[in-house]
DSSP file (Angstrom, degrees, kcal/mol; ACC not computed):
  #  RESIDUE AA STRUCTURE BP1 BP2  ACC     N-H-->O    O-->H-N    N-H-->O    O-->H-N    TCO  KAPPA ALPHA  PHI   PSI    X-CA   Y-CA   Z-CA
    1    1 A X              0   0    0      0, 0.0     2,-0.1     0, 0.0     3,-0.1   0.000 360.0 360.0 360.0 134.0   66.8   78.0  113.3
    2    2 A X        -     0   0    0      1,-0.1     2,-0.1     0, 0.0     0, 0.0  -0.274 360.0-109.4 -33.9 134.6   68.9   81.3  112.6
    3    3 A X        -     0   0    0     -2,-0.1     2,-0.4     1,-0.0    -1,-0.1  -0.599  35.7-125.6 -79.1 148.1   68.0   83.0  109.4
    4    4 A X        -     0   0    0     -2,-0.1     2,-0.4    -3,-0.1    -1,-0.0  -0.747  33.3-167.7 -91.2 147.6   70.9   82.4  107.1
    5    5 A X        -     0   0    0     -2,-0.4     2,-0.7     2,-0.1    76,-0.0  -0.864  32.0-112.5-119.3 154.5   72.4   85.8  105.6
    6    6 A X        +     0   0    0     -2,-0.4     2,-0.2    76,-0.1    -2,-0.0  -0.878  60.3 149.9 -71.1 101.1   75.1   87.1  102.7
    7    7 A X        -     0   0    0     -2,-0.7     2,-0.3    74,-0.1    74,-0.2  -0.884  25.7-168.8-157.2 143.8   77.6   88.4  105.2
    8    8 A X  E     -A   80   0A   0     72,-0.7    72,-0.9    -2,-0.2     2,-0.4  -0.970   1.7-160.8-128.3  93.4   81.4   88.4  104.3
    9    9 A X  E     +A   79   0A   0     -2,-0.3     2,-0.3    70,-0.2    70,-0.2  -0.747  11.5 179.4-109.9 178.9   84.3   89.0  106.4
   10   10 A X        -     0   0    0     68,-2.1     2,-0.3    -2,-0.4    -2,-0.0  -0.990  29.2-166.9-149.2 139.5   87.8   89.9  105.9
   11   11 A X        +     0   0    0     -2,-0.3    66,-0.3    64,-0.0    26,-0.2  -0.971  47.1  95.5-121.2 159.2   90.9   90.6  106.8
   12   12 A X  E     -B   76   0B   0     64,-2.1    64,-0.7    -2,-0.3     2,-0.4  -0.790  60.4 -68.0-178.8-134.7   93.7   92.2  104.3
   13   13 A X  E     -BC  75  35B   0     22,-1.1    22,-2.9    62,-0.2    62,-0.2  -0.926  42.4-106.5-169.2 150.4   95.3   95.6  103.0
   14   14 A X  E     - C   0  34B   0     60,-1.7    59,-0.7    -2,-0.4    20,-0.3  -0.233  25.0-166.0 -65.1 122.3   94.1   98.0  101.3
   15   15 A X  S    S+     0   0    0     18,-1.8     2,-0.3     1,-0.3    19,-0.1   0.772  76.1  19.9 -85.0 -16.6   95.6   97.9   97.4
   16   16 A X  S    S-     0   0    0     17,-0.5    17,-0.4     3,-0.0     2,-0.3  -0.997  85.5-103.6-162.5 139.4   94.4  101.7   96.6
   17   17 A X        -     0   0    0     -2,-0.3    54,-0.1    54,-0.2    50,-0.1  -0.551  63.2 -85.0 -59.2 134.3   93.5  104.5   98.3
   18   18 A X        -     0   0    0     52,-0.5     2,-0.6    48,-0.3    14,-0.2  -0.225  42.9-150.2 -37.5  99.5   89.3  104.8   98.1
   19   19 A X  E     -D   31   0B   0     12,-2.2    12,-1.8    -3,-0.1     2,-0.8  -0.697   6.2-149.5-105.4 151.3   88.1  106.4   94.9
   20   20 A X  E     -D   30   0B   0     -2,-0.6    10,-0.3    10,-0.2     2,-0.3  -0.753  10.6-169.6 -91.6 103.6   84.9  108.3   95.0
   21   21 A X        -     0   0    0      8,-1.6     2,-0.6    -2,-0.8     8,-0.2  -0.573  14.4-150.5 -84.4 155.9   82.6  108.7   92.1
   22   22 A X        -     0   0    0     -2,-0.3     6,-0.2     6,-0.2     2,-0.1  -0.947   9.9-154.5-127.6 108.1   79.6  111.5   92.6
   23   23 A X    >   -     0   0    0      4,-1.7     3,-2.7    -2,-0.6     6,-0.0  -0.464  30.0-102.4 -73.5 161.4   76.1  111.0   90.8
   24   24 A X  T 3  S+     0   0    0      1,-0.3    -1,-0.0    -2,-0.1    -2,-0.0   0.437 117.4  64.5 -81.7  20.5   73.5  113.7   89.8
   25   25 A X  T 3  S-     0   0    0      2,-0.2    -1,-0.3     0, 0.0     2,-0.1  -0.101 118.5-111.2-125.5  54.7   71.5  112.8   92.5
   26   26 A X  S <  S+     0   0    0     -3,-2.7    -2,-0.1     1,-0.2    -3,-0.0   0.088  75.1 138.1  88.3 -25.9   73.8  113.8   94.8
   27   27 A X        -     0   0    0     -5,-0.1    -4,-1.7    -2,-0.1    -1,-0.2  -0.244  40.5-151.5 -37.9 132.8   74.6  109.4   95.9
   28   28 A X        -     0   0    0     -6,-0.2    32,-1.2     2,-0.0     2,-0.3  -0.530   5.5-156.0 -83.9 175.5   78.8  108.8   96.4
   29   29 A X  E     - E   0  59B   0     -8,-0.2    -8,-1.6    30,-0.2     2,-0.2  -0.632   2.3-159.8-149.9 143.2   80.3  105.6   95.7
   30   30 A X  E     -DE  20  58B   0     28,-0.8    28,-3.5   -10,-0.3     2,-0.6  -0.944  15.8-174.5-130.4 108.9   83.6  104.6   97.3
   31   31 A X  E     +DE  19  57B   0    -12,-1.8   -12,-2.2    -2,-0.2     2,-0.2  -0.840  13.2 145.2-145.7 124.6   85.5  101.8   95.5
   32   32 A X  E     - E   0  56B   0     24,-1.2    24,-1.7    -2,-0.6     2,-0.4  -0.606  37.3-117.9-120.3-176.8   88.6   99.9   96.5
   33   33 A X  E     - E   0  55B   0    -17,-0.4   -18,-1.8    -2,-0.2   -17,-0.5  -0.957  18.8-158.2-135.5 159.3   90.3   96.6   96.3
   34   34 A X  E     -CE  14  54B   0     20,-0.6    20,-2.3    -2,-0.4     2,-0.3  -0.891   9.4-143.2-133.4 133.9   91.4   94.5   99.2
   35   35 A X  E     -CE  13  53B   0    -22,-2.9   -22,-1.1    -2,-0.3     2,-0.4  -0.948  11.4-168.2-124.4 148.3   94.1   91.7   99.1
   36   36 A X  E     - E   0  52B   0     16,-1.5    16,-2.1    -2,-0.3     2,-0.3  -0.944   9.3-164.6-125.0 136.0   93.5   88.6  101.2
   37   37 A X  E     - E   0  51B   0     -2,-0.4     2,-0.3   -26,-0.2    14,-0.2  -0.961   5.6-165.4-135.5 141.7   96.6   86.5  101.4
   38   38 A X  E     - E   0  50B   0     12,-1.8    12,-5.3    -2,-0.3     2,-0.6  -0.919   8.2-152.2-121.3 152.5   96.7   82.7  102.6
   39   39 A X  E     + E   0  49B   0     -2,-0.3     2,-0.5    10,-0.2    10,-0.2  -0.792  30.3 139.8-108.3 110.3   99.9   80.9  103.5
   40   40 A X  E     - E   0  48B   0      8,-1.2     8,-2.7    -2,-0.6     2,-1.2  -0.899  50.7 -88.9-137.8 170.5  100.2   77.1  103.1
   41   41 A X  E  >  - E   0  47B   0     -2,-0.5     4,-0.6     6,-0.2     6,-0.2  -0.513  37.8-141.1 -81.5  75.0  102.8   74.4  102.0
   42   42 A X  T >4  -     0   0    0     -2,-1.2     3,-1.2     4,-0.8    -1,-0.1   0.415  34.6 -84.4 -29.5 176.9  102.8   73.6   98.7
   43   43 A X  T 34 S+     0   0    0      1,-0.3    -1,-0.2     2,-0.1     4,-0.1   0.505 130.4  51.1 -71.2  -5.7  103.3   70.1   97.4
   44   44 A X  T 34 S-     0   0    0      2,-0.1     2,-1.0     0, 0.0    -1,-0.3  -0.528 120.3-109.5-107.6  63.2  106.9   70.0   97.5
   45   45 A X  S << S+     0   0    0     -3,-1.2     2,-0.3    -4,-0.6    -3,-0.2   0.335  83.5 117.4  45.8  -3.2  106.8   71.4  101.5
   46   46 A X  S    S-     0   0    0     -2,-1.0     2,-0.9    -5,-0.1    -4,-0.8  -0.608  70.6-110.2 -92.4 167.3  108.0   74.6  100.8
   47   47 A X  E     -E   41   0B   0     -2,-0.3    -6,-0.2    -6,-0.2     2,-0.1  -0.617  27.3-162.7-122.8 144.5  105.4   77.2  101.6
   48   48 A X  E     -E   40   0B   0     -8,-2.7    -8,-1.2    -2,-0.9     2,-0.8  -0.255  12.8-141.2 -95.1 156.5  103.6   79.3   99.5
   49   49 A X  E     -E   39   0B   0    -10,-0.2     2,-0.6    -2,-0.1   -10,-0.2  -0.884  19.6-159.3-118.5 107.0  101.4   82.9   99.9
   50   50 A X  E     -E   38   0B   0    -12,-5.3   -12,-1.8    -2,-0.8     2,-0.2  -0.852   6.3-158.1 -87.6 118.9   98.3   82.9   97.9
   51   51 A X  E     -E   37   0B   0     -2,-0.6     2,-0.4   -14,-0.2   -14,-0.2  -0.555   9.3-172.4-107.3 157.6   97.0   86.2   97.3
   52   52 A X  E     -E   36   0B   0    -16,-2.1   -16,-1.5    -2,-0.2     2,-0.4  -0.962  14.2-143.2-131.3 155.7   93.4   87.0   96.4
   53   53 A X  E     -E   35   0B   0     -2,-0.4     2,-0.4   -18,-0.2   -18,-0.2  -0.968  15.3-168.5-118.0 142.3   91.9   90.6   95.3
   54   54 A X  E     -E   34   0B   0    -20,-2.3     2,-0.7    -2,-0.4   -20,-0.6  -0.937  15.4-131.3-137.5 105.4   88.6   91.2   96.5
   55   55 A X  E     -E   33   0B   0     -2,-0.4    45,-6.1   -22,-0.2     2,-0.4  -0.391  28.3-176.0 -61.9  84.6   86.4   94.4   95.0
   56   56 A X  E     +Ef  32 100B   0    -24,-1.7   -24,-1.2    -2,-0.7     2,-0.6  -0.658  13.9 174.5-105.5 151.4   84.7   96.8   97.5
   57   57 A X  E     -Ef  31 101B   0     43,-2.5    45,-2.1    -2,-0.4     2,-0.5  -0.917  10.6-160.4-140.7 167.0   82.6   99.6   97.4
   58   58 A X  E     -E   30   0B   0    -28,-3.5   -28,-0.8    -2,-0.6    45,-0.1  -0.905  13.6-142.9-149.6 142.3   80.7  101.7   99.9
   59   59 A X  E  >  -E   29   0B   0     -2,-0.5     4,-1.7    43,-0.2     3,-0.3  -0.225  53.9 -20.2 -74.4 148.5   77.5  104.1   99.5
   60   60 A X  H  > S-     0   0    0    -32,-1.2     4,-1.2     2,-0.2   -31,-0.1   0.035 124.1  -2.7  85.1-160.1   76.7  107.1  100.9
   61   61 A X  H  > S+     0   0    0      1,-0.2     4,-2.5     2,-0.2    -1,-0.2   0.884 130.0  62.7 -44.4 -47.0   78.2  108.6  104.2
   62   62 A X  H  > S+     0   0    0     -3,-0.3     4,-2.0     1,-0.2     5,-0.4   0.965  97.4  58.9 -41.7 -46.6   80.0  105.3  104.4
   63   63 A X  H  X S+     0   0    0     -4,-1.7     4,-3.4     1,-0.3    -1,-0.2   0.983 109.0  43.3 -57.5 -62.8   81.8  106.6  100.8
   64   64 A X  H  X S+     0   0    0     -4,-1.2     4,-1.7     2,-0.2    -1,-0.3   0.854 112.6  49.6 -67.9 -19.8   83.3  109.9  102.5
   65   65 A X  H >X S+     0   0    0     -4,-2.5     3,-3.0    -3,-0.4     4,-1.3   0.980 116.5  41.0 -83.9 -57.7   84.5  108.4  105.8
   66   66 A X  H 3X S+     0   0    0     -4,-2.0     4,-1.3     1,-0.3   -48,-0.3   0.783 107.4  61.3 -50.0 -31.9   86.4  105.5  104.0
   67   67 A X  H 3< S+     0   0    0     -4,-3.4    -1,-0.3    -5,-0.4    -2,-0.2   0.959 118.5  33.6 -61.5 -37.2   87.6  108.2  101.3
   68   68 A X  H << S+     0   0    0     -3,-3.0    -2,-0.2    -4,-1.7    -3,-0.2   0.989 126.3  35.7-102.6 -42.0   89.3  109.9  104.7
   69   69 A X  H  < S+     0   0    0     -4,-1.3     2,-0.5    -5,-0.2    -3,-0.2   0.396  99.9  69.2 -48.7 -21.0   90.3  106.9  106.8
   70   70 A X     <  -     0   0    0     -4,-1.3   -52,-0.5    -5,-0.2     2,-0.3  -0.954  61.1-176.7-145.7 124.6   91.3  104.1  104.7
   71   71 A X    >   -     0   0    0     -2,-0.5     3,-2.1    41,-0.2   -57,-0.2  -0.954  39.5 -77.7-135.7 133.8   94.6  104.1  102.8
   72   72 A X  T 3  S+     0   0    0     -2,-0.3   -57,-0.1     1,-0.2   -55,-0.1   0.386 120.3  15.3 -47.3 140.6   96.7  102.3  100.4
   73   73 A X  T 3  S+     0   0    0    -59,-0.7    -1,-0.2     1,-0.3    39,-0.2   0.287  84.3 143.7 108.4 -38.8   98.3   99.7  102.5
   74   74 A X    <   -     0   0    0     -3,-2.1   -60,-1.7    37,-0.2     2,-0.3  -0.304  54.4-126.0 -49.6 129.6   96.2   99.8  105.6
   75   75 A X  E     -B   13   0B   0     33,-0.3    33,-0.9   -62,-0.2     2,-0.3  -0.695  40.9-162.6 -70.4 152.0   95.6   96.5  107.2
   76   76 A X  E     -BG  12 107B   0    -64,-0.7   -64,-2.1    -2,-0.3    31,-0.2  -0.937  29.4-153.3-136.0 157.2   91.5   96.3  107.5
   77   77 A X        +     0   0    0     29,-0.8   -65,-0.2   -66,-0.3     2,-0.1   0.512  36.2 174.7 -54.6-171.5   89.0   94.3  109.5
   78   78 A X        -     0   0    0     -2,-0.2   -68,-2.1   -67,-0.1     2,-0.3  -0.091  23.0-175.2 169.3 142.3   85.9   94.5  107.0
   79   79 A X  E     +A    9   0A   0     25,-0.3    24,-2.3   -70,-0.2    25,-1.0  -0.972  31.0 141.2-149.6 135.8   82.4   92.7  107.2
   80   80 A X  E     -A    8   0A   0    -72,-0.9   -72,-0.7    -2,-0.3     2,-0.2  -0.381  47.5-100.0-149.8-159.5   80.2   93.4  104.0
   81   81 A X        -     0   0    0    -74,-0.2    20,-3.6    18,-0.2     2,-0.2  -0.919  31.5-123.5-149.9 143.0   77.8   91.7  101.7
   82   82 A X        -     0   0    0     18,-0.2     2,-0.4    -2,-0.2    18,-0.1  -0.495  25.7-175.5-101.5-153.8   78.6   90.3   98.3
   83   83 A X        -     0   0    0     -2,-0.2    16,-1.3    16,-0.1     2,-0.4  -0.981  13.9-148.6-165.8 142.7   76.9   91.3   95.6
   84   84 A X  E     +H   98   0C   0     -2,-0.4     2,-0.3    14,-0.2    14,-0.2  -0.979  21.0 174.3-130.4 129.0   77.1   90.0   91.8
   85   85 A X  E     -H   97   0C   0     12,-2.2    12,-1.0    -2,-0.4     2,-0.4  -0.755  15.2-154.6-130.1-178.8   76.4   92.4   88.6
   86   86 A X  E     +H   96   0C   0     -2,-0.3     2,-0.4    10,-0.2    10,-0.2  -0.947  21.5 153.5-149.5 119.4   76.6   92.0   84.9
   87   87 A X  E     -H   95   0C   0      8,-2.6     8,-0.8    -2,-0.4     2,-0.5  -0.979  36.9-113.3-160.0 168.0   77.1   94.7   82.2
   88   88 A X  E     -H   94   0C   0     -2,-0.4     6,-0.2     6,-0.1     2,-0.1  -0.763  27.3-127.9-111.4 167.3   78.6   94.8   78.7
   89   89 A X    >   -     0   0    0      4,-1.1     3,-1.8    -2,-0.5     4,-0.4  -0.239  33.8 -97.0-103.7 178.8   81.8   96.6   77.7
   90   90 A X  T 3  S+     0   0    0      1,-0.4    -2,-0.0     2,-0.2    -1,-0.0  -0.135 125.1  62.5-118.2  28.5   82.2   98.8   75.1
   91   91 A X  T 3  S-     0   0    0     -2,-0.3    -1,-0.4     2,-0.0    -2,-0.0  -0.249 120.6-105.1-153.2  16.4   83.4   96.0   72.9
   92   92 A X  S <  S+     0   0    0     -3,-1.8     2,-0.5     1,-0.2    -2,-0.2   0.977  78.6 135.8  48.6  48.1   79.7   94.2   73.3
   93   93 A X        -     0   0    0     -4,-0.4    -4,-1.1    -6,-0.1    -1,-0.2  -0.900  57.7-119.9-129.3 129.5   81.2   91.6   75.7
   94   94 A X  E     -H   88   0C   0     -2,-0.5     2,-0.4    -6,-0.2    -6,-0.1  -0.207  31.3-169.7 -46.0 137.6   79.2   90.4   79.3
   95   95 A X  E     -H   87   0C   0     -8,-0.8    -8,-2.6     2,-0.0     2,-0.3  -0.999   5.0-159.8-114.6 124.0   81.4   91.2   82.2
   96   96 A X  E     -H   86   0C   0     -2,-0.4     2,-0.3   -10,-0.2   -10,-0.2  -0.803   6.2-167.8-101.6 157.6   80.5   89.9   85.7
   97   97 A X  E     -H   85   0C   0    -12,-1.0   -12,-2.2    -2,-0.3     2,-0.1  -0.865  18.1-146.3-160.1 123.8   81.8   91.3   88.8
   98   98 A X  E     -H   84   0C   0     -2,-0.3   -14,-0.2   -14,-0.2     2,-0.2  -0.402  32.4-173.7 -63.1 154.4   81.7   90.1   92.4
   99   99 A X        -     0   0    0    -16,-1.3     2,-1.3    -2,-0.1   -43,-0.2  -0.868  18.5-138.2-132.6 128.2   81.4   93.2   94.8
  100  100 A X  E     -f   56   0B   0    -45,-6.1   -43,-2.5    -2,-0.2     2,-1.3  -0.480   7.1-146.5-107.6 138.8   81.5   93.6   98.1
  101  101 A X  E     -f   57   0B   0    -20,-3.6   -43,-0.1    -2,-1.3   -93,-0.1  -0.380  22.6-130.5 -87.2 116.2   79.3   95.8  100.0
  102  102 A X        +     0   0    0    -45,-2.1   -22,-0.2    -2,-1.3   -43,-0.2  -0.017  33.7 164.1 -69.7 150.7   80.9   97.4  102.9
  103  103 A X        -     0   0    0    -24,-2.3   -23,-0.3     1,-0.5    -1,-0.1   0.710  64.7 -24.0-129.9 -83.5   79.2   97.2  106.1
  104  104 A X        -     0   0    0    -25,-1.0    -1,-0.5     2,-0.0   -25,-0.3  -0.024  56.0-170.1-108.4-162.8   81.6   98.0  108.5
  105  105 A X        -     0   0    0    -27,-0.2     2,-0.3    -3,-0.1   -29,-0.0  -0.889  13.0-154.0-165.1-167.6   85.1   98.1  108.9
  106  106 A X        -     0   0    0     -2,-0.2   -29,-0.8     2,-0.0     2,-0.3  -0.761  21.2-149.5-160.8 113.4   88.1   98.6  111.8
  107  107 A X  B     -G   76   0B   0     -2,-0.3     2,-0.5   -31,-0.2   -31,-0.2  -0.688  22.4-114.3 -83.4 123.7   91.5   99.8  110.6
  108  108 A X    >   -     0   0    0    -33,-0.9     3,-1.3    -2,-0.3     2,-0.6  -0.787   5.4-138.8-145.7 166.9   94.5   98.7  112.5
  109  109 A X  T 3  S+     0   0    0     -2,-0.5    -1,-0.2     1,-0.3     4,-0.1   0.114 106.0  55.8 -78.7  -8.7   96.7  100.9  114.5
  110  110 A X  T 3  S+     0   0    0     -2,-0.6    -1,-0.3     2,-0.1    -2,-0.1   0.590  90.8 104.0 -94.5 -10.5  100.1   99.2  113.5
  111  111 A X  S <  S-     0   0    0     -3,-1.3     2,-0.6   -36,-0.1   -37,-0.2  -0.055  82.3-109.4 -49.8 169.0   98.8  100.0  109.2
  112  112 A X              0   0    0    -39,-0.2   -41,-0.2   -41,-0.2    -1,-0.1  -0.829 360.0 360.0 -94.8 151.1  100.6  102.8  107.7
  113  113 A X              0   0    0     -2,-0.6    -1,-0.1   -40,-0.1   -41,-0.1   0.453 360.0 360.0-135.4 360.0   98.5  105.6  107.3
């Protein structure tokens, strides 16, 4: 039997250009959003686009090449990981947030850039 993994792909466009945060031990994070859109026929046959937003981030090296490669708009490729966190707002309420963690990705050539 195959081991089963948390692996995520996607295909979509970019909503925002990659913004980079820098910590004081020198770590980036790279965080963008992704729209996924599916098309089907609603129940009175006309057909409908559902769009979804999907929450990425990427570490590291990863952080600066996506900060120069990937731009609002770009169609992307992506295969990640998700990830779930929890933190409270400044108003004492839990927040959750899905995230995905980029693993790869392939930009392609017909996006605007």
């Amino acid at each position: 039997m195959t081991t089963l993994r948390n692996r995520v792909h996607l295909v979509g466009n970019l909503g925002m250009d990659p913004e980079i945060k820098s910590f004081d031990n020198g770590r980036k994070l790279a965080k963008f959003t992704l729209a996924t859109n599916e098309v089907f026929n609603g129940a009175n046959g006309q057909e409908r686009t559902d769009t979804q937003w999907h929450n990425v981030i990427a570490w590291g090296k990863q952080a600066d090449i996506a900060k120069q490669n990937l731009h609002k708009g770009n169609e992307v490729a992506l295969e990640g990981r998700l990830t779930y966190r929890q933190y409270e707002d400044k108003n004492k309420q839990t927040r959750y947030v899905t995230e995905i963690v980029l693993s790869s990705y392939t930009v392609y050539p017909h996006s605007k850039s």
